[in-house]
Every structure is written in structure tokens, then in C-alpha cells.
C-alpha positions as CSV (number, residue, x, y, z in Angstrom):
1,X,0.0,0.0,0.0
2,X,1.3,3.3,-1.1
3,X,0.1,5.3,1.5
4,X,2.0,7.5,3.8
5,X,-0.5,10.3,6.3
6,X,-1.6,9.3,9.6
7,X,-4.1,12.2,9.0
8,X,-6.0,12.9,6.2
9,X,-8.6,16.0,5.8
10,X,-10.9,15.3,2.2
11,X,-13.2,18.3,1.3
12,X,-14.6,19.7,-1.7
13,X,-11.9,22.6,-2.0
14,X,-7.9,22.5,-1.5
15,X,-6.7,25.3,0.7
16,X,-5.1,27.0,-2.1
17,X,-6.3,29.0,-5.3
18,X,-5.0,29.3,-8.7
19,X,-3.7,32.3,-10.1
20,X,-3.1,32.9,-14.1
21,X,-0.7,35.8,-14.8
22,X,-0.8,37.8,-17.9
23,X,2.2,36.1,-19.2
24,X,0.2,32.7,-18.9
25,X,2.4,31.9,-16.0
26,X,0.0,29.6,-13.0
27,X,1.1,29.8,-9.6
28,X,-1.1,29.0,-6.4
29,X,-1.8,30.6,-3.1
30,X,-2.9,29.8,0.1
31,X,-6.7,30.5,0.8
32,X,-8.1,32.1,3.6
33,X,-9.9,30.4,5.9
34,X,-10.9,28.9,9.4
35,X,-10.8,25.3,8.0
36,X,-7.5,26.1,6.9
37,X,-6.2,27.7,10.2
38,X,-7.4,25.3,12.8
39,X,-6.3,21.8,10.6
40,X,-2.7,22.9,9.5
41,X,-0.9,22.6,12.7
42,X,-2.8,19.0,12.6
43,X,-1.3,18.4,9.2
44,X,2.1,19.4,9.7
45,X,2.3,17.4,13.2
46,X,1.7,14.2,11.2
47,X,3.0,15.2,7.6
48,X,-1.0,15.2,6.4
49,X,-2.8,15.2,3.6
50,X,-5.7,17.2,2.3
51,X,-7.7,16.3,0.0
52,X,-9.6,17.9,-2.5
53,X,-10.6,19.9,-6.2
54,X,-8.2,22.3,-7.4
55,X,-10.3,24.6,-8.0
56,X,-10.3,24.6,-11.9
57,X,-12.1,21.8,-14.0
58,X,-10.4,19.8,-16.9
59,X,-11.8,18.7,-20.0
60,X,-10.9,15.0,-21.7
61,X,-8.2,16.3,-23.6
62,X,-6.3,17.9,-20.7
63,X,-3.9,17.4,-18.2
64,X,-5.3,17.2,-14.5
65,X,-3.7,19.3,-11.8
66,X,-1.9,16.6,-9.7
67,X,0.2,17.0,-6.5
68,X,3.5,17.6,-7.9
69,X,1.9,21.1,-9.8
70,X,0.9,22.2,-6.1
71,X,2.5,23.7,-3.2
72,X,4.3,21.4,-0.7
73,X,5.3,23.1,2.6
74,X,5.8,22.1,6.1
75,X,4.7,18.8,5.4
76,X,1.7,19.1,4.3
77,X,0.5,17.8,1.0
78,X,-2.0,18.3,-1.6
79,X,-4.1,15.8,-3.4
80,X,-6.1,16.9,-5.9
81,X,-9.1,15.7,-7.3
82,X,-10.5,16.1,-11.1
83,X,-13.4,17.7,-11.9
84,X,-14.9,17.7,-15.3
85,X,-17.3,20.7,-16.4
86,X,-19.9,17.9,-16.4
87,X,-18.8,17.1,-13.0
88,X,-19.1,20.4,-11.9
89,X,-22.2,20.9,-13.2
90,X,-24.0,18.1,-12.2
91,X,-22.1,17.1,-8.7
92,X,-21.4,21.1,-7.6
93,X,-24.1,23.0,-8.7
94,X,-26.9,20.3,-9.4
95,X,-26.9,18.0,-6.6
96,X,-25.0,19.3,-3.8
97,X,-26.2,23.4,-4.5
98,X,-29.3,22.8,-5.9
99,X,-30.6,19.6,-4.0
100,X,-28.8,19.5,-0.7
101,X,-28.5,23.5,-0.1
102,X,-31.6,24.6,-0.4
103,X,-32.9,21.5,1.6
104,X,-30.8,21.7,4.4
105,X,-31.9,25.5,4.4
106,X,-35.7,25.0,5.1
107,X,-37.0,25.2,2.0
108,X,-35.9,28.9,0.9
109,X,-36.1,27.8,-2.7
110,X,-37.3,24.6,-3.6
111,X,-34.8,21.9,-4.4
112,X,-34.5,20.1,-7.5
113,X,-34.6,16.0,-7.1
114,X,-32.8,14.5,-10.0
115,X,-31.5,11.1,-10.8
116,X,-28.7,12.4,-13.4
117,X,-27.3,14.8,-10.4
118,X,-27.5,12.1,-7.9
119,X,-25.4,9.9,-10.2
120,X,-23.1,12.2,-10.6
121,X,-23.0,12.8,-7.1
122,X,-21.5,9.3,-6.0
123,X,-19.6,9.0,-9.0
124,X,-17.4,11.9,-7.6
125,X,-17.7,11.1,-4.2
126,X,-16.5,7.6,-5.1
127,X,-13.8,9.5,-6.8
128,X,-12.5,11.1,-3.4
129,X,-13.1,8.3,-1.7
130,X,-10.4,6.5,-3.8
131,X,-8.0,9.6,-3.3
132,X,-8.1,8.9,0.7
133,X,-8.4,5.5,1.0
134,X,-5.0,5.7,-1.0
135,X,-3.6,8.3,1.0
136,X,-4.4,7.2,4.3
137,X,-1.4,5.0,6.4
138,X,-2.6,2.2,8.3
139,X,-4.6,3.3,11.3
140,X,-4.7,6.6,10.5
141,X,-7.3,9.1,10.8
142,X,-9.5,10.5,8.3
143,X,-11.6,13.9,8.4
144,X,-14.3,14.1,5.5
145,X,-15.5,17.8,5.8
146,X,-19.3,18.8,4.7
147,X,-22.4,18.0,2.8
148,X,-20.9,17.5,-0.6
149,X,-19.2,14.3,0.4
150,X,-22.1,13.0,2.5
151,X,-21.2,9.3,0.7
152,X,-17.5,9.4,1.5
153,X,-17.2,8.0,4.9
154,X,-19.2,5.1,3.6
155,X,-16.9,4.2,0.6
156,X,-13.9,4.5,3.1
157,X,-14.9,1.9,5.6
158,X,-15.9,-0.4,3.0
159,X,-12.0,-0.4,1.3
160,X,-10.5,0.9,5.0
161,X,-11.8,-0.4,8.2
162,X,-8.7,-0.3,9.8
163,X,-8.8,4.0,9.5
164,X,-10.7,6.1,11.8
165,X,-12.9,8.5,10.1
166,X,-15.1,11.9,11.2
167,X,-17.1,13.8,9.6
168,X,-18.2,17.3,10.1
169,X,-21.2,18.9,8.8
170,X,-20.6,22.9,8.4
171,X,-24.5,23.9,7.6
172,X,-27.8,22.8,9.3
173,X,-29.3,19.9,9.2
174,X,-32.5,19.9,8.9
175,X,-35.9,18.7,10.4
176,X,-36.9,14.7,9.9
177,X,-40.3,16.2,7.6
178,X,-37.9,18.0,5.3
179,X,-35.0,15.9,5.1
180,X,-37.7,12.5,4.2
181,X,-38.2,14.4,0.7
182,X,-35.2,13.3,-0.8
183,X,-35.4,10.3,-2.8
184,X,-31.8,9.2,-1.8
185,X,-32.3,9.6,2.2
186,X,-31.2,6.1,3.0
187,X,-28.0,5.9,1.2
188,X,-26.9,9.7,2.2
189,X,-27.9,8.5,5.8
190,X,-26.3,5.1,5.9
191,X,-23.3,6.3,3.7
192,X,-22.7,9.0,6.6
193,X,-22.9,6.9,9.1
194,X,-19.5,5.4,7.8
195,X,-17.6,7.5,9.8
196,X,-17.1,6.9,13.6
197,X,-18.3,10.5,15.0
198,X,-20.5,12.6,13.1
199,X,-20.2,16.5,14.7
200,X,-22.9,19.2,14.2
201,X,-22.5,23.0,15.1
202,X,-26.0,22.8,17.0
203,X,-28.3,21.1,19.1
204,X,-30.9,21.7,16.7
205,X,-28.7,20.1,13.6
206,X,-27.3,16.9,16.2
207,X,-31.0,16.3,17.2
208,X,-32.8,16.4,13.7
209,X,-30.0,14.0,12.4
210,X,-31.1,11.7,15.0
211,X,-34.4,11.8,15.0
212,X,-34.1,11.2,11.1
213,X,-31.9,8.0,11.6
214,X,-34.8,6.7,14.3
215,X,-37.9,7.6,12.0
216,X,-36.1,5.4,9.3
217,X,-35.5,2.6,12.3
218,X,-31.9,2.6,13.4
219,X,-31.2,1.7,16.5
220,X,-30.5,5.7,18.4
221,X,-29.9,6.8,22.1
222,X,-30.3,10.5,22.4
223,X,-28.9,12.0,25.2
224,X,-31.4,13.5,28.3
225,X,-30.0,17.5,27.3
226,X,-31.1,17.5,23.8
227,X,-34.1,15.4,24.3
228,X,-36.3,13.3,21.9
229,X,-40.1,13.4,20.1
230,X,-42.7,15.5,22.0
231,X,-39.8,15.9,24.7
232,X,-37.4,17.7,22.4
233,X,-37.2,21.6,22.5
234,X,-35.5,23.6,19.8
235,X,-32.8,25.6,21.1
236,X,-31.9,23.5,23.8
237,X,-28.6,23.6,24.6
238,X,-25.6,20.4,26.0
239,X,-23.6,21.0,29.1
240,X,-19.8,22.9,29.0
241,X,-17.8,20.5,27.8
242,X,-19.9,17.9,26.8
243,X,-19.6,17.2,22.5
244,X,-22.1,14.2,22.7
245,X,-25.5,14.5,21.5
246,X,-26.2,10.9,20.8
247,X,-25.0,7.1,19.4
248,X,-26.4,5.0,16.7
249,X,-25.7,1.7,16.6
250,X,-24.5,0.4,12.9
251,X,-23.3,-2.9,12.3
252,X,-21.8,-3.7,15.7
253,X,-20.5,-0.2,16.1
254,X,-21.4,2.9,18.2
255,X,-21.2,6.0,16.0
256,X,-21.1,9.1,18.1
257,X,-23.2,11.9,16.8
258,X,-21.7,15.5,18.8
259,X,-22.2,19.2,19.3
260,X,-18.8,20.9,17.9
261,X,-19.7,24.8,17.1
262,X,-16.7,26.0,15.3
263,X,-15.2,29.3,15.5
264,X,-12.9,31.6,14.0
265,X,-9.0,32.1,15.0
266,X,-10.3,34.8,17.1
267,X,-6.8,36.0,18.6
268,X,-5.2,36.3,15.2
269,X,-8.6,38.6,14.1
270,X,-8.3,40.6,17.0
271,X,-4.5,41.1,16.9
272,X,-5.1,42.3,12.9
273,X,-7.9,44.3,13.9
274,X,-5.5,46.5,16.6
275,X,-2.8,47.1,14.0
276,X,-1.6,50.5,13.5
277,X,-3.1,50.1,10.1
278,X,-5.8,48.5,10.5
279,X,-6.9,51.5,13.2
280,X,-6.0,54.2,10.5
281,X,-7.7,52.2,7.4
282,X,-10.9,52.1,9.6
283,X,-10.7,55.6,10.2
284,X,-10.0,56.5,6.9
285,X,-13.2,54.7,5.8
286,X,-15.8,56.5,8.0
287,X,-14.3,59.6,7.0
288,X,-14.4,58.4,3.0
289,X,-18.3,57.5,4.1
290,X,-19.0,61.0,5.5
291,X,-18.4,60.4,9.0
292,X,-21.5,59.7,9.4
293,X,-23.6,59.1,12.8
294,X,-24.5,55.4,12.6
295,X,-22.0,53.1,10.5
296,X,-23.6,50.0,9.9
297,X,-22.3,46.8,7.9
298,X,-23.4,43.4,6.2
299,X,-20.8,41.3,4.8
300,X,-22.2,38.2,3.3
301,X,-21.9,35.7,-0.2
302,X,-24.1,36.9,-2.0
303,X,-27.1,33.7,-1.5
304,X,-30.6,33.7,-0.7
305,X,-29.9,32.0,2.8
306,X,-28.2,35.7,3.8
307,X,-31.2,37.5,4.3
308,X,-29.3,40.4,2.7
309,X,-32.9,41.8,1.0
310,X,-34.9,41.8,4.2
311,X,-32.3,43.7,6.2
312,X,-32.4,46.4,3.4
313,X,-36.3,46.0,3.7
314,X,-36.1,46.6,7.2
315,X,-33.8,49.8,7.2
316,X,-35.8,50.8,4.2
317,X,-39.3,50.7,6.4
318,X,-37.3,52.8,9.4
319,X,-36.4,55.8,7.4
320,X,-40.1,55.7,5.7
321,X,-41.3,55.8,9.1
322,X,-38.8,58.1,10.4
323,X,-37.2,56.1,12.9
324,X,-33.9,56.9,11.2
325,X,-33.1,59.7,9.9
326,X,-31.6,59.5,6.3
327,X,-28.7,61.4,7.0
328,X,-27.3,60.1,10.0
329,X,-26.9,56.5,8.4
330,X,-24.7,54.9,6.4
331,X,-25.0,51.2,5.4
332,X,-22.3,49.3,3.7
333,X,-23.2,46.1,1.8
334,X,-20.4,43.8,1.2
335,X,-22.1,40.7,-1.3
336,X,-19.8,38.5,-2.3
337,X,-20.4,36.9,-5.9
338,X,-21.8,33.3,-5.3
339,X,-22.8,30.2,-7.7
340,X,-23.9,32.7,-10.3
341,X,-24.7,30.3,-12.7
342,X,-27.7,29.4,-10.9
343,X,-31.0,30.9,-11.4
344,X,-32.0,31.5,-7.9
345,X,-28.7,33.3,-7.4
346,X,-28.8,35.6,-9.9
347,X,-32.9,36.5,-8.7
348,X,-31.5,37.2,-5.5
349,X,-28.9,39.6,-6.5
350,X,-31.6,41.4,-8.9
351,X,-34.0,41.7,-5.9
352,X,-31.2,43.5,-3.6
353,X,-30.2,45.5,-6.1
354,X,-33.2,46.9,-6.8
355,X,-34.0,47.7,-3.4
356,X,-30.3,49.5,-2.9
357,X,-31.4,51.5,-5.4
358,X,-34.9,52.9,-4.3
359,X,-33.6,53.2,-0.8
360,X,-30.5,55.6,-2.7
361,X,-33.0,57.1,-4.9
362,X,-35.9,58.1,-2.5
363,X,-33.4,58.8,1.0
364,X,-30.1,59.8,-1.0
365,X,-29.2,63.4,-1.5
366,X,-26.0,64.8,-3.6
367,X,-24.0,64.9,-0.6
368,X,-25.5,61.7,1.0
369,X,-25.8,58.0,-0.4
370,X,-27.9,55.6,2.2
371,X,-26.3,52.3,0.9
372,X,-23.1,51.7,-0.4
373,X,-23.0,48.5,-1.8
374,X,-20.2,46.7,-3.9
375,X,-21.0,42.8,-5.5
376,X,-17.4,41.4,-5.2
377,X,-15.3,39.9,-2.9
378,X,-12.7,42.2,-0.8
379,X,-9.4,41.4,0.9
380,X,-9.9,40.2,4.8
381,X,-7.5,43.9,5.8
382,X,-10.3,45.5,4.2
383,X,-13.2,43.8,5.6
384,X,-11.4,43.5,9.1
385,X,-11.1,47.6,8.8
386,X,-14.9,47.6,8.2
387,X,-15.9,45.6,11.3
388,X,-13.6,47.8,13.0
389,X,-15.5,51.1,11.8
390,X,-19.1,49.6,11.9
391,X,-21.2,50.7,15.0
392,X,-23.8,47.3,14.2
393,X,-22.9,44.5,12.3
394,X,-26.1,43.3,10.4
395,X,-26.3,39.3,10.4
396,X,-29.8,38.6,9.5
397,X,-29.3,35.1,7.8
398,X,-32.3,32.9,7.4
399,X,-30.8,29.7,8.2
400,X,-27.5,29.6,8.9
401,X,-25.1,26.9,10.4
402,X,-23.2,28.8,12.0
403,X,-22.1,32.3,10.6
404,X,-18.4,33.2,11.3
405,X,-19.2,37.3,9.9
406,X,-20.9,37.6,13.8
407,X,-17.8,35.8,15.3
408,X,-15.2,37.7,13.1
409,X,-17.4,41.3,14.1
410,X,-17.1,40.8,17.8
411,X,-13.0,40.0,17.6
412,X,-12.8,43.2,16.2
413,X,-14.7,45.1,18.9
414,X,-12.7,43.6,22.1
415,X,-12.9,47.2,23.5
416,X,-16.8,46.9,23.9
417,X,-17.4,49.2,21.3
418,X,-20.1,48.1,18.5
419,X,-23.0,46.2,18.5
420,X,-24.3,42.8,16.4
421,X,-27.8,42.3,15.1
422,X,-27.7,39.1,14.6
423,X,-30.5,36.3,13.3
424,X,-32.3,33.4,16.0
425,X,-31.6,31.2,12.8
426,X,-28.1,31.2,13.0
427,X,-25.8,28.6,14.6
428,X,-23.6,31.7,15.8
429,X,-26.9,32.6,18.2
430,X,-26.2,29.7,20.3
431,X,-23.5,31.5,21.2
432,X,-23.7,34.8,21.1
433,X,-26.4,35.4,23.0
434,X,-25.9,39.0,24.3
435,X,-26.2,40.4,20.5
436,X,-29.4,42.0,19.6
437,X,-31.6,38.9,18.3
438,X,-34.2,39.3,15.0
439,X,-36.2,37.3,13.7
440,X,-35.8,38.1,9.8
441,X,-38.5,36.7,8.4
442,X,-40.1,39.8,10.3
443,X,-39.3,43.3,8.8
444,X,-40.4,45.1,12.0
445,X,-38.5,42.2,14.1
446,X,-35.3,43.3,12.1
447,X,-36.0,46.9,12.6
448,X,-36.6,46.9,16.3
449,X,-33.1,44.9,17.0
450,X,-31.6,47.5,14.9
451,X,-33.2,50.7,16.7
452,X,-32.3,48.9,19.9
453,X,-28.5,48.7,18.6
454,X,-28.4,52.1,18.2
455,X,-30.4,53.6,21.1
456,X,-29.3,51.4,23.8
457,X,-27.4,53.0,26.4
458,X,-23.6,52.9,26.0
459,X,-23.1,50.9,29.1
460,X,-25.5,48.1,27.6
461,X,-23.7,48.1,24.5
462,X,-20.4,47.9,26.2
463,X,-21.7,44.7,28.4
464,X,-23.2,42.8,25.8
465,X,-19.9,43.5,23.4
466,X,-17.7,42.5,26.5
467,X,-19.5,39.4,26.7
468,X,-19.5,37.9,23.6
469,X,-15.6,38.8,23.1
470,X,-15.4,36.7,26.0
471,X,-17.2,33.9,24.6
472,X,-15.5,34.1,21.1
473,X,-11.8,34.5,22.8
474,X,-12.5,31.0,24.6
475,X,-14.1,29.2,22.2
476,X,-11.5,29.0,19.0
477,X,-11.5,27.1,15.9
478,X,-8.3,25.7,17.8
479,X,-10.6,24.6,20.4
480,X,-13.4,23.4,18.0
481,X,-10.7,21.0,16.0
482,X,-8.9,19.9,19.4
483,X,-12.3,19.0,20.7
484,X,-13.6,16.8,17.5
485,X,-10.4,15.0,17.3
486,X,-10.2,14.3,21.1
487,X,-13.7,12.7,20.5
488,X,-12.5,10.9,17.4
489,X,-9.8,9.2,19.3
């Protein structure tokens, strides 16, 4: 066997991103990231492996990317995985973005339930599969990473039971009802339950996973904390310190299912966001903005799951009603391109534009635009230096598994200063529960958290702040990878 990492991580993306110069020339750089951050020190302890696409797809009559074209450093190295355009198509945006996505979300859009995706789908799971099972040394551990390679841990253990193998799922899962709709549940379930722990970021996500595996009659013991059938109570929340959430018995083994709420590399955020320059760039952006009285923010990929339109819908309804006054606000929209190829992506983006626009066009004077809003990507020094400026953060998702934006916000504001908005739908509420909570499928929910942002006395502000920095300094993406290992064993 020519295998040779005692730990391997396998998800859809490789930490690094290609670049194509002018000159032709491709080169690759590392990618941002919390994944990133919190498994590298893992990888280099135990010369790992990470597995995953490169990024760019190849046709039949080219070469793939393979390992020796990518970066090797520190020990790490990088296995990549083909992917054709019909791959992509089908696997990427058909099965797992248009199937799983908008399923795991609630229902936001509808999800599309096709057989030619779902082949697709285990063809190229199968393919990463292979790409581990290859990699991995004897006994070693294997960490599959999210809802596009639900099938993996499966396909392992039938070529590697002597490996031990997580897997992590990094949005919600969601309620037995909605999750029964897809034609496939039994194979995504059973496939999943291939790996040995199965983490969640929630109580919610850890306890609709198991009542889904006992409605479809495995054997499941759901711990007293999270509760069970007319018993169970959304929200609820497990003991400090205690990751389990459940076991399911498969095949003569125990699979743990656990509560692991990642985080962010909140002292490395906070240390950026206390730079000499990172103080003067923030400055330098209120006073590009106007100065103006209330700075508020929403950084978010640009996806229907962001609730980016009803947070414009709410301001928009305040300074009709006069609860704001035009001039003394300033909102900056940072939407991220996202999966544009996709229909309900690109109705999403028309439906916030427009709105941008009347707010500008009815609220705006020469001297004065409302919204400033930009539909690309920006550097993290720039978007650290706008967390830094912003007195409220807006986070108004719909459905959210966790939302790092929140986390990221409040590392920048360890002074107190600021205040988060931030939705009951998110996994990052679990958390953060001093922010200013909104429903946002309610405009005047929304609004009120937002007017209580702003008016709330400074000492209020100050406490709340103080006491999610707290919670965020403590509980690290270190923290959240230590902790799922430790319970992998």
C-alpha cells in the first residue's frame, strides 16, 4: 500500500487557489480560511494530507492538476481531485447546490430532485473516496468535511476499516419532515454513518440528524439534554464541555453523533484588527463615508440563505417611518459573488439591487448615499477595517449553520465598542447570545433589533460586546478542531 499520512482531511476545496498571470504563467496561493487555520498545525504534526478539487475543471483532452503542480510546505501535502465541467455541473451546482442547499436550508427555494445529479454525485464522491483510502497510512485518521461528500465516509470503511474516520457537517441539518423528501435519504444516511463520529455545530442540527436515523429505524440513544419526540425543544442547549449528542448503533459499532460549534482564530482577528493600520484604514473609511452618525455593515456571499434583502427591507421601512433619519446613516453592503450560474442566485442579486437603489433614490441626497454597496469579494484587511468602523454589524441570515461574519465582528470590537444584530436562525446565536436577536423573516423584528442597537445606552452596548468577546476569545477554531479529534480518538 502506497500510502503515507496518519491524517487525512478530504473536502470539496484545497486550501489553495490558482492564479493565471498575464504572461500565462499559474502559480497557487494559500486561501483564507478557518478550516485552513485550525487543521494545519494537525497536518504538519503528522506530515498530512488534504484532500480535495483544485479549483479549476479539466476537460478530456487535458492534463489534470496533480500534486507535484501544487504547493508542498511544512509537510503538508495536496491531493487533488478532477473535476470535469460535467462534474461540476452536475455534482457542484446540481446535486450538492441545488438539492442539498436549499434542503438543508428550510426550503428557501425549492430543491430540484434529479437522478442524473445524484449519479453524478456518488460517481465523484467515489472518486474522493479512492483519493483517501490511497492516501491514508494504516490506522490513520480520516476527516471528510461537509455535505458535498455525505457518501464518503461510507466508501472508506468499506476499502479501510482499519482508519478512523469523522465527519463534520458545516450547515444545518435539517428537520426529519424535510429531510424524508429526498429520494436518496437512505444511502446519504447510511453512507454518513461510515464514519465513527458525526459533529454538528447545534443542538438543533445533532437532534434532527437523530431523529431522522430513528424515524427510518436505526437503533439511536439520544442524550437527556437535547431530548427526543414530543420531549425535544429547539434551542436546547448540552452542558460545558460535553460534545455528545447521541450514538447510533451500525453494524456492531457505536457512532457518536456530537455538538462541535466552530469558530474563528479569534486571537489572530483581534491582533489584525488592533494594528496600527488596521486603526488608520478604519478611520479612513468613516471619514471616506461621510463620517456619518451610525456606520452599519453586512458582509455576506451573495445567497438567498443571507437574508441580505430583508435587512435592506427593514432599514428601508425605518427611514419611511422616520425612525432613522436618512442622514445620520450609512450602510455598507459587502455581497460576495456566489454560484452565479444558478437561477435562484442571480434573482436574489436582482431583488437587492433593486432595493439598494430605491432606498439611494428616495433617502439619497447629492451629498449623502444611504447604501453603499459593492457585488465582489474584498481582501480580509479591508473587511477587518470595516468591522472595525461599523457601529452594528447586520447578520440577518435565514438559516445559517453557524455564521463566522458575527464571530469575526465581535474579535474586532474587544474594547466593547459596537454592536451585532444578529439572526435566532443562525448557529452563531447559540452563542452569542448577548447580541441583539431578530427574527428576519419579520421586517419590524429586524427593525426593532436594529433601533435597539443604536439607542441602547452605552453601558448596555459595552456589556453585551464585553460578553460575547469573551465567549468568542474562549471558544476558538483551535478549540473546535482539538475538541472533535479528542472525541474521534
Amino acid at each position: 500500500m502506497d500510502s503515507s499520512s496518519d491524517f487525512v482531511v478530504v473536502a470539496n476545496r484545497l486550501p489553495v487557489d490558482r492564479r493565471v498571470d498575464r504572461d500565462g504563467t499559474v502559480s497557487w496561493t494559500p486561501s483564507p480560511g478557518g478550516l485552513v487555520t485550525a487543521l494545519r498545525p494537525v497536518l504538519e504534526e503528522h506530515s498530512g494530507a488534504w484532500i480535495g478539487w483544485p479549483g479549476t475543471t479539466t476537460a478530456e483532452d487535458e492534463e489534470p492538476v496533480t500534486t507535484a503542480d501544487l504547493p508542498h510546505d511544512n509537510d503538508v501535502t495536496l491531493v487533488p481531485v478532477a473535476l470535469s465541467p460535467e462534474d461540476h455541473e452536475a455534482f457542484y451546482e446540481g446535486f450538492s447546490n441545488a438539492t442539498l442547499w436549499p434542503l438543508y436550508h428550510d426550503l428557501i427555494v425549492h430543491p430540484e430532485y434529479r437522478p442524473d445529479w445524484w449519479e453524478r454525485y456518488v460517481t465523484v464522491n467515489r472518486r474522493f473516496a479512492d483519493a483517501a483510502a490511497a492516501e491514508a497510512a494504516e490506522g490513520a485518521t480520516v476527516w471528510v468535511q461537509d455535505y458535498q461528500l455525505h457518501l464518503v465516509p461510507g466508501m472508506i470503511r468499506q476499502m479501510r476499516p482499519d482508519v478512523r474516520i469523522g465527519f463534520f457537517l458545516h450547515i444545518p441539518f435539517p428537520a426529519p419532515e424535510l429531510f424524508r423528501q429526498l429520494p436518496w435519504r437512505r444511502q446519504v444516511l447510511e453512507s454518513t454513518l461510515g464514519a465513527d463520529v458525526i459533529g454538528f455545530h447545534t443542538p438543533d442540527s445533532a437532534s434532527n440528524f437523530l431523529l431522522t436515523l430513528r424515524a427510518l429505524g436505526h437503533d439511536v440513544t439520544v442524550e437527556p439534554e437535547i431530548g427526543d419526540g414530543a420531549t425535544f425543544i429547539r434551542g436546547a442547549r448540552l452542558p460545558e464541555g460535553s460534545p455528545a449528542a447521541g450514538t447510533v448503533e451500525v453494524d456492531g459499532r457505536t457512532v457518536t453523533v456530537g455538538v462541535f460549534p466552530i469558530s474563528i482564530d479569534s486571537a489572530q482577528v483581534n491582533a489584525k484588527a488592533n494594528t496600527p493600520e488596521s486603526i488608520a484604514a478604519a478611520m479612513s473609511l468613516r471619514q471616506r463615508l461621510g463620517s456619518p452618525k451610525i456606520l452599519i455593515a453586512g458582509v455576506d456571499r451573495m445567497d438567498y440563505t443571507k437574508g441580505i434583502l430583508h435587512r435592506l427591507e427593514a432599514l428601508e421601512m425605518l427611514l419611511d417611518n422616520g425612525d432613522l433619519r436618512a442622514d445620520d446613516v450609512c450602510l455598507v453592503q459587502v455581497a460576495t459573488p456566489s454560484r452565479e450560474r444558478l437561477e435562484s442566485y442571480k434573482q436574489t442579486r436582482k431583488l437587492a439591487e433593486q432595493t439598494v437603489s430605491r432606498i439611494n433614490g428616495n433617502h439619497g441626497s447629492l451629498g449623502h448615499t444611504v447604501v453603499h454597496y459593492t457585488h465582489a469579494g474584498l481582501p480580509f484587511d479591508e473587511v477587518v477595517a470595516l468591522y472595525s468602523a461599523a457601529d452594528v454589524m447586520l447578520v440577518t441570515a435565514l438559516k445559517d449553520g453557524m455564521n463566522l461574519v458575527a464571530k469575526e465582528y465581535v474579535a474586532c470590537h474587544s474594547d466593547g465598542s459596537g454592536a451585532l444584530v444578529l439572526s435566532e436562525f443562525t448557529g452563531a446565536a447559540t452563542q452569542l447570545t448577548d447580541a441583539y436577536l431578530c427574527n428576519p423573516h419579520d421586517r419590524e423584528s429586524v427593525g426593532e433589533a436594529l433601533l435597539d442597537a443604536v439607542r441602547s445606552p452605552a453601558v448596555e452596548r459595552r456589556r453585551r460586546m464585553s460578553a460575547m468577546w469573551e465567549q468568542v476569545r474562549t471558544h476558538d477554531v483551535h478549540r473546535w478542531a482539538r475538541e472533535f479529534l479528542e472525541a474521534l480518538g
